[in-house]
C-alpha positions as YAML, in Angstrom:
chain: A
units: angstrom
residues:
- id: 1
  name: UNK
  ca: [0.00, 0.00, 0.00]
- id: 2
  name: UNK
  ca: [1.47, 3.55, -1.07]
- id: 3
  name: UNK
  ca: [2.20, 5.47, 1.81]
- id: 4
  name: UNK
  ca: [-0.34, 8.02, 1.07]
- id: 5
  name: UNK
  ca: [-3.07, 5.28, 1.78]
- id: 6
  name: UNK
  ca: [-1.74, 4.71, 5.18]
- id: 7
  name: UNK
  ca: [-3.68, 5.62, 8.34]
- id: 8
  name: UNK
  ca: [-4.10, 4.63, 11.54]
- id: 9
  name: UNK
  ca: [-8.21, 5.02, 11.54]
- id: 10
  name: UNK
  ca: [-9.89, 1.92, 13.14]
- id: 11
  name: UNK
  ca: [-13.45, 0.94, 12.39]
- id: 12
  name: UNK
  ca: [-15.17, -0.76, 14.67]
- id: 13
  name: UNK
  ca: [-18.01, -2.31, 12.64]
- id: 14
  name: UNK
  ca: [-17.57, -6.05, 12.98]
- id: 15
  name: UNK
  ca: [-17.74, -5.58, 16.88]
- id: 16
  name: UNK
  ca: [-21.15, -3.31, 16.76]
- id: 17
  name: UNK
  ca: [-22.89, -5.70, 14.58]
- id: 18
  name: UNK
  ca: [-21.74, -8.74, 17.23]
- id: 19
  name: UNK
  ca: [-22.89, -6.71, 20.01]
- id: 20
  name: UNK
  ca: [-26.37, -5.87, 17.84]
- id: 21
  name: UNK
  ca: [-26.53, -9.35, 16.97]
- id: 22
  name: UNK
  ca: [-26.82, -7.76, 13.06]
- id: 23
  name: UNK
  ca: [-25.75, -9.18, 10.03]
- id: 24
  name: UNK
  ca: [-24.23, -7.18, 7.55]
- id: 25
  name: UNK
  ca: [-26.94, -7.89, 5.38]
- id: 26
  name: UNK
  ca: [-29.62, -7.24, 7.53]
- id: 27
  name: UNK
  ca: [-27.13, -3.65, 8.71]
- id: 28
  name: UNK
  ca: [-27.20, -2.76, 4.83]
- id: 29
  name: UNK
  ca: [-30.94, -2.98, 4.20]
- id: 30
  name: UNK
  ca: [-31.86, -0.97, 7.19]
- id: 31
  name: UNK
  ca: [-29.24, 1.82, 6.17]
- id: 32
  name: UNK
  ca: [-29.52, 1.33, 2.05]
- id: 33
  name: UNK
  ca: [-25.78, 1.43, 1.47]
- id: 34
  name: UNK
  ca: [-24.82, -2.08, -0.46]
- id: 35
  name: UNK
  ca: [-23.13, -4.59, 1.45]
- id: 36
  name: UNK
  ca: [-19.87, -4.77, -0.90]
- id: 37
  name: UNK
  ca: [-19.80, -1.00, 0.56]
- id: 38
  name: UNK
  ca: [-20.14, -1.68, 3.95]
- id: 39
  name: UNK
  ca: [-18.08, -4.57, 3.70]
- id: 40
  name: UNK
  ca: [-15.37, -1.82, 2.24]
- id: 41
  name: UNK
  ca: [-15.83, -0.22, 5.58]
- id: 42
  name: UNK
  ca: [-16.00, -2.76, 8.09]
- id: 43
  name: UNK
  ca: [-12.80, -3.93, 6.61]
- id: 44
  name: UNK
  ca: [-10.73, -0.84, 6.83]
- id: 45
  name: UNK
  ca: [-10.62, -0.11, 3.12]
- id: 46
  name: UNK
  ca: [-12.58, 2.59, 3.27]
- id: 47
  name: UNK
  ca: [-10.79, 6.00, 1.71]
- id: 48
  name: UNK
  ca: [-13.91, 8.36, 3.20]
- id: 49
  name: UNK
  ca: [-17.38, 7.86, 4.13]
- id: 50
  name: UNK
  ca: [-20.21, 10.64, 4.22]
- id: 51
  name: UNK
  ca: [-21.92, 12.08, 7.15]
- id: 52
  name: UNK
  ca: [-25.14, 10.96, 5.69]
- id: 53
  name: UNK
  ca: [-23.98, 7.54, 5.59]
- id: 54
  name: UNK
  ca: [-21.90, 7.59, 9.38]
- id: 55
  name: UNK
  ca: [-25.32, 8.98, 10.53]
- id: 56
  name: UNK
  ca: [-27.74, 6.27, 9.01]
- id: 57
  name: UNK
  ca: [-24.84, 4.09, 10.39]
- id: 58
  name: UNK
  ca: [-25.35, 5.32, 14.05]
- id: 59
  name: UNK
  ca: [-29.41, 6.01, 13.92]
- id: 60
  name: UNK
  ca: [-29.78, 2.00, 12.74]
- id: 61
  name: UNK
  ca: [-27.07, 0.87, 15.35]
- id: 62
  name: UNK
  ca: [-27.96, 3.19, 17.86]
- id: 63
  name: UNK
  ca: [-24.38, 4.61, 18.53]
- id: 64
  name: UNK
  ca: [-22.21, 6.96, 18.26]
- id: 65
  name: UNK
  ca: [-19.58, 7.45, 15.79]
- id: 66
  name: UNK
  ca: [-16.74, 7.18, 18.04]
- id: 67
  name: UNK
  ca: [-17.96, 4.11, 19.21]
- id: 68
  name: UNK
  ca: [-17.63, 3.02, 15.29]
- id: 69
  name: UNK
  ca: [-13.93, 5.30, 14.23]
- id: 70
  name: UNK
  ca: [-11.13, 5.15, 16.57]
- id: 71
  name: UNK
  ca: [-8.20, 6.81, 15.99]
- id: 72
  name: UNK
  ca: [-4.71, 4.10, 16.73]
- id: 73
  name: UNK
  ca: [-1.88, 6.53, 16.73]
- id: 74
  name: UNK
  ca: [0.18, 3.32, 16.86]
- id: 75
  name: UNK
  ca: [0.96, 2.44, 13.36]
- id: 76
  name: UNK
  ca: [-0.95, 2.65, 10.27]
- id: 77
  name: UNK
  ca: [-3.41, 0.26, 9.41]
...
């Protein structure tokens, strides 16, 4: 990975859903983002994501967005 990919965001995704007991599939049709997209984010691939989509995120998971992005000034991802 170039370095200009490099971060050292975390996302937090696959431990909401286990905590929900939500599928990804089940997390996409509630929000209406595909699950090849989420699937982008949950693994850490994600280059951005909108508000719009962090906040149908957090209404449908009933959370916060910190509790989803963490920031792991440790090393990049």
């Amino acid at each position: 990975m170039p370095d200009e990919e490099l971060h050292a965001i975390r996302i937090h995704l696959d431990r909401i859903l286990a905590e929900r007991g939500m599928t990804l599939t089940e997390l996409s049709a509630q929000v209406g983002i595909t699950v090849v997209n989420l699937s982008v984010l949950k693994n850490g691939r994600a280059k951005a994501i909108r508000f719009s989509t962090l906040s149908r995120i957090c209404d449908v998971l009933e959370c916060q967005p910190g509790d989803l992005i963490t920031h792991d000034p440790t090393g990049p991802a």
